[in-house]
N, C-alpha and C positions, 0 to 999 in steps of 0.2 A: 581440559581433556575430557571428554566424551566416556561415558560410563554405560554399559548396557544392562540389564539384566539378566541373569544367565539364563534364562526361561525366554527370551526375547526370541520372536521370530518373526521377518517379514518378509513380503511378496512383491513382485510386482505384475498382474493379473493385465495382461493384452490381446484385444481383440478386433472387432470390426468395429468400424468408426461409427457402421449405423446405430451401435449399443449407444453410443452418443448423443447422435444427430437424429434418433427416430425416425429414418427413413425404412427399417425394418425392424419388424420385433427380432428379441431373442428366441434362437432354433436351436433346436437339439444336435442340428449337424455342424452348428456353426464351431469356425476353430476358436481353440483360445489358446494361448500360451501361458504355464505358468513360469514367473522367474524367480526363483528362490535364489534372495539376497546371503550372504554369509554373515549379515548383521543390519538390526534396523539402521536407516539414516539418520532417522530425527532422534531429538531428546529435547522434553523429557517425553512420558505415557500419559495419558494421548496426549500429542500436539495436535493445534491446526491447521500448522501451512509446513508439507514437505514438501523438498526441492529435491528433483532426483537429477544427478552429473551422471550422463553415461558414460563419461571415462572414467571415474571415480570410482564406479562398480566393481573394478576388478574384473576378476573370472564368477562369471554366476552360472549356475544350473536351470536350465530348460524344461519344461514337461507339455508336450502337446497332448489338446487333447478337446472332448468334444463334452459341453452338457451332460450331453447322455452317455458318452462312453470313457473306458478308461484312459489313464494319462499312458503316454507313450513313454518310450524311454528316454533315463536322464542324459542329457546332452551340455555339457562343457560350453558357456562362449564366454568371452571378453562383451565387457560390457559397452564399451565403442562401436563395438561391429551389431549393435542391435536394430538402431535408424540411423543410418549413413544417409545424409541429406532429407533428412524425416519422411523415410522409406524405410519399410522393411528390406534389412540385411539377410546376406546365406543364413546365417546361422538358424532365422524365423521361417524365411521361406523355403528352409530344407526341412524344418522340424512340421510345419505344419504338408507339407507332401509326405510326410513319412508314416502320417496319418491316413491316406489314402481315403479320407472322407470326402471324395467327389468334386466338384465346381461350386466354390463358395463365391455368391455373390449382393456379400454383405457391404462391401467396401473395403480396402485395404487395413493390415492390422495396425493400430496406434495404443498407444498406452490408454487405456480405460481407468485403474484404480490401481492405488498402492494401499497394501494393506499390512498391517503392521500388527500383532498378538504379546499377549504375556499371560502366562498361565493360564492357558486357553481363552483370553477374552480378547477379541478383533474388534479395531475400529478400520471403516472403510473411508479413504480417500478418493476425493474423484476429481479425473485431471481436469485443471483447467486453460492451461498453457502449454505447449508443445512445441517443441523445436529442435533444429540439429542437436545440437550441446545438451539440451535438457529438458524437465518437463516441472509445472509445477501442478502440486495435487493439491486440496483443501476437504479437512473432513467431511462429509456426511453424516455418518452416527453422531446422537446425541450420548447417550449410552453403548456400554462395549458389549458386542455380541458374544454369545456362546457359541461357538462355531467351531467347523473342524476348519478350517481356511481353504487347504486343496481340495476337498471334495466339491466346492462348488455352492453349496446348500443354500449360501449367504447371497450368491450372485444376482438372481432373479427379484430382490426387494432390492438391493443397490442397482439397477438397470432404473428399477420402477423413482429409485428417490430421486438417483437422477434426470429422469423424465420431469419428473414434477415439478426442477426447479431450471428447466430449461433456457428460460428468458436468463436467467440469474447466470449461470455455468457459462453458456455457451456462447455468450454474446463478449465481445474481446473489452475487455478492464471494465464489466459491469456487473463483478462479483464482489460488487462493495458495498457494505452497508454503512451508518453514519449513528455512533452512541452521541449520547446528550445532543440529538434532531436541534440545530439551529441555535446553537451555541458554539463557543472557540472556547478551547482549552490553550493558556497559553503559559508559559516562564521567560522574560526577556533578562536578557544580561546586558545591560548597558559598559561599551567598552570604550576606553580613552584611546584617541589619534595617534600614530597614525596603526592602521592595524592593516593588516595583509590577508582580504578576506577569503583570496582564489586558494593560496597557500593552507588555511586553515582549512577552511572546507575540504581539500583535496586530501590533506592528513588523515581527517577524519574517516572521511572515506576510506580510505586505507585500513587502517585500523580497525572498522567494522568487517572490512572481505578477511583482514588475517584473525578475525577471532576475537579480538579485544573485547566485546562488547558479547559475553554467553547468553545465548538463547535468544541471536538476534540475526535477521538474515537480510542486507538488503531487498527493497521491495523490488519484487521480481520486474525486471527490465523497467524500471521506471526509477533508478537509485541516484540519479544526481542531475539535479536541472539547473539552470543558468539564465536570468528574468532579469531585464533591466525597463521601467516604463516610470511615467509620468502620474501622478499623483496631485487633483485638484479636490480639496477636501474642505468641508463644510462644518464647525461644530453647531450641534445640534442642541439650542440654551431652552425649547419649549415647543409647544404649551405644555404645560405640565412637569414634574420629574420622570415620567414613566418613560418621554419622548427622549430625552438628553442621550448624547453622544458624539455620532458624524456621521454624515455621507460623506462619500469619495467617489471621483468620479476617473475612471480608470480610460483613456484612450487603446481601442486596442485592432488590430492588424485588421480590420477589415473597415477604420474609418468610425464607428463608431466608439460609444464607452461602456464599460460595466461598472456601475453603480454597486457600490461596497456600504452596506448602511451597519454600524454597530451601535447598538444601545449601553450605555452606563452612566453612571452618576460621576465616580472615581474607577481610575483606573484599577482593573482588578485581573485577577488570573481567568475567571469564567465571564465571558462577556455574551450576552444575544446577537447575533449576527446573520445577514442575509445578502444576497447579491441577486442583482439583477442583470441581464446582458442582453446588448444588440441596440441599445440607449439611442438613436438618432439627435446626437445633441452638436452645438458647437458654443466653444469659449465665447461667445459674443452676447452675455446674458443666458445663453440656454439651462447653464448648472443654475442658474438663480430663478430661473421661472418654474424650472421642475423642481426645487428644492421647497420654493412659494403655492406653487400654483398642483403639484400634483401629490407631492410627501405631507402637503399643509402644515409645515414647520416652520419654526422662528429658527432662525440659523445665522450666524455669522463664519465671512467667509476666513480661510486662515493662507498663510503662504505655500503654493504649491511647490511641489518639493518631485524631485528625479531618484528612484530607487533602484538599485543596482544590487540582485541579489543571488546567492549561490547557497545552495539546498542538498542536501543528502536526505532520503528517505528508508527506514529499514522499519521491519516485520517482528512483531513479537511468534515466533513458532509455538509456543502455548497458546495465547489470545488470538491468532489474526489481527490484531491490532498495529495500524500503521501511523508512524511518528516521523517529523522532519525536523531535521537539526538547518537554522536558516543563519548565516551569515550575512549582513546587508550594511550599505553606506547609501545616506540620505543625505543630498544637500538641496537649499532651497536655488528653485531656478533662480531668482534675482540676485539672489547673495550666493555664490557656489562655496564660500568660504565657511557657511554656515552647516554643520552637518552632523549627522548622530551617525554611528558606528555600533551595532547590535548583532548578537547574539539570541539566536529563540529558537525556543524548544517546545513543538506544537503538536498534539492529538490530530493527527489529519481525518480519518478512515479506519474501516474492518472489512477485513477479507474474510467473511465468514458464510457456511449455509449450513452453519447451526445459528442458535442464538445468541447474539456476542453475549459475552460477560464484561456488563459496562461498568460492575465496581472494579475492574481491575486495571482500569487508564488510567486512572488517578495513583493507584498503588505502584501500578510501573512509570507515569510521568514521573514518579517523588524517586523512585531508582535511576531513571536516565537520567533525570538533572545530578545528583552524586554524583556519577560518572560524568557528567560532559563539565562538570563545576571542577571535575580533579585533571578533566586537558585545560581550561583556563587558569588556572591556577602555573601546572606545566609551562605554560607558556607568559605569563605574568600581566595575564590579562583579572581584570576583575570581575569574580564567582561569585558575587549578590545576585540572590535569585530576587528576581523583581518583578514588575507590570507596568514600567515604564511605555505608557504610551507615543504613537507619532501624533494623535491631537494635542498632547503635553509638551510635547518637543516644538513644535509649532506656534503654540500658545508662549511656551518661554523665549523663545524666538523674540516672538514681537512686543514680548514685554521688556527684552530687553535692548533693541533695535524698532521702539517704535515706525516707522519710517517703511517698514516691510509689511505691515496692517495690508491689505487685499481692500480696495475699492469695490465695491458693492454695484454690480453693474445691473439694471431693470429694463 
């Protein structure tokens, strides 16, 4: 259950899209609406990533009004009738004529920032997703402002912070940033046959939307994907220890591959990893001359293997930090009988335009896996949190079906 602070008070501050988009500065005649919420959305103080449901609102309070002039009066609406069809609703376009401040021609009003207070200290939100049903916001402040919230005061450095990070905000799923650059964060749960992966995964999901999982929001319009592709992998025995690992060589929708390279000795939770994409290759020697002739690696090749996998992805709202729970079944294409059945719990991304805070992926992966170890368990599957690789799986493979070894084509 959801706790507020009795001091707690937030906003939802709407105006022209150009505050946004920098097709016009902020004017003194320009409208804004405030919406005063009857309770923050998020928890806890400050989060990063709020999600605002305009049905969800209830009945909230309106206040038109301009930079420079005072707020008009309070106006009653339902929180549904505010962007009907991600337009401005009666209720905005009545409040903002009521104001009689002339021909605004900034752009239509969309949600700007949600700002949320406690004990006079504001952090500002700045949206970065909009649509009928919702919108999503991600902070701005590093630090909480001193502010009075309605008067406005705050406004003019939130226009300018969001200017600044405009590539970043404005651009659709490219407010993401990446802790530990060029590494995988990974926990695999190796599970025994036969397992039900569509089933499980769909549960889970479930479970995330009604709450089970506090202070965790599916990732906004990106929360359950569905991957099935082919897998020709290479391990990587030299020169040197520092090279050891695999390429893989991923075929993908436009005819080409993406090259998947990870470095390790053993199998481990933190591995180096890097992909390349748009590969012009073909199975006919080509993985073995780029593996030879462009990676300049000693590589043996392993049994290519078909993966078939199903994903939920959800949001730390304190961190911006984004995690995917992956369900998957491998088997090798020559032998179908041959197959590993896992479970993984993977650091993807951060939704942040503060600075993430990258010791706290480790501190919330070691929380997730508790929880996703106590739905395995639930369902009598096996909760060894591991780093069971698919070069491992592959390698055991053929050592124990010699006969599936990969021919070495030049």
């Amino acid at each position: 259950m959801t706790t507020h602070h009795r001091d707690a008070a937030a906003w939802l501050v709407l105006g022209g899209l150009h505050l946004l988009n920098g097709t016009a500065p902020l004017a003194d005649t320009d409208p804004l609406v405030l919406v005063s919420l009857t309770a923050p959305v998020e928890e806890p103080f400050p989060a990063n990533t709020v999600i605002v449901t305009w049905a969800d609102l209830g009945t909230v309070t309106l206040h038109a009004r301009t930079p420079a002039g005072p707020a008009g009066p309070a106006v009653e609406a339902r929180g549904g009738d505010l962007f009907p069809r991600m337009l401005p609703g009666a209720p905005l376009t009545d409040a903002v004529a009521a104001l009689g401040a002339g021909e605004h021609t900034g752009g239509p009003l969309v949600p700007l920032f949600y700002v949320t207070a406690r004990d006079g200290r504001a952090h500002v939100h700045s949206q970065v997703r909009f649509l009928a049903e919702d919108a999503c916001f991600i902070r701005l402040t590093e630090e909480p402002l001193a502010a009075d919230v309605p008067d406005l005061g705050w406004l003019p450095a939130a226009v300018a912070r969001h200017a600044e990070q405009f590539l970043f905000l404005n651009n659709h799923q490219r407010y993401y940033r990446k802790c530990f650059s060029g590494q995988e964060l990974e926990y695999k749960y190796t599970l025994q046959p036969p397992v039900d992966t569509w089933t499980l995964t769909v549960e889970l999901h479930h479970r995330v939307l009604d709450g089970a999982l506090p202070g965790y929001v599916m990732e906004y319009r990106d929360e359950f994907q569905a991957w099935d592709y082919l897998n020709h992998l290479f391990e990587v025995t030299g020169p040197g220890e520092a090279e050891r690992g695999y390429a893989s060589f991923i075929p993908t929708t436009d005819g080409k591959h993406l090259m998947k390279r990870k470095w390790y000795a053993e199998d481990a939770f933190q591995r180096r990893e890097s992909h390349t994409y748009g590969l012009d290759l073909t199975d006919d020697g080509g993985f073995e001359r780029h593996v030879t002739e462009e990676l300049r690696v000693d590589a043996v090749r392993l049994p290519s293997f078909r993966r078939v996998r199903y994903d939920i992805n959800f949001e730390s709202v304190r961190s911006g930090h984004v995690y995917g729970i992956f369900f998957d079944h491998c088997s090798l294409v020559d032998a179908r009988d041959v197959t590993l059945n896992q479970c993984e719990l993977e650091y993807l991304r951060s939704r942040t335009a503060v600075e993430p805070d990258e010791a706290l992926v480790k501190e919330e992966m070691a929380q997730l896996a508790d929880w996703l170890e106590s739905f395995l368990r639930e369902h009598g599957l096996c909760d060894e949190r591991g780093v069971y690789s698919k070069r491992t799986f592959l390698k055991d493979a053929v050592a124990a079906r010699p006969e599936l070894a990969r021919p070495v084509v030049r």
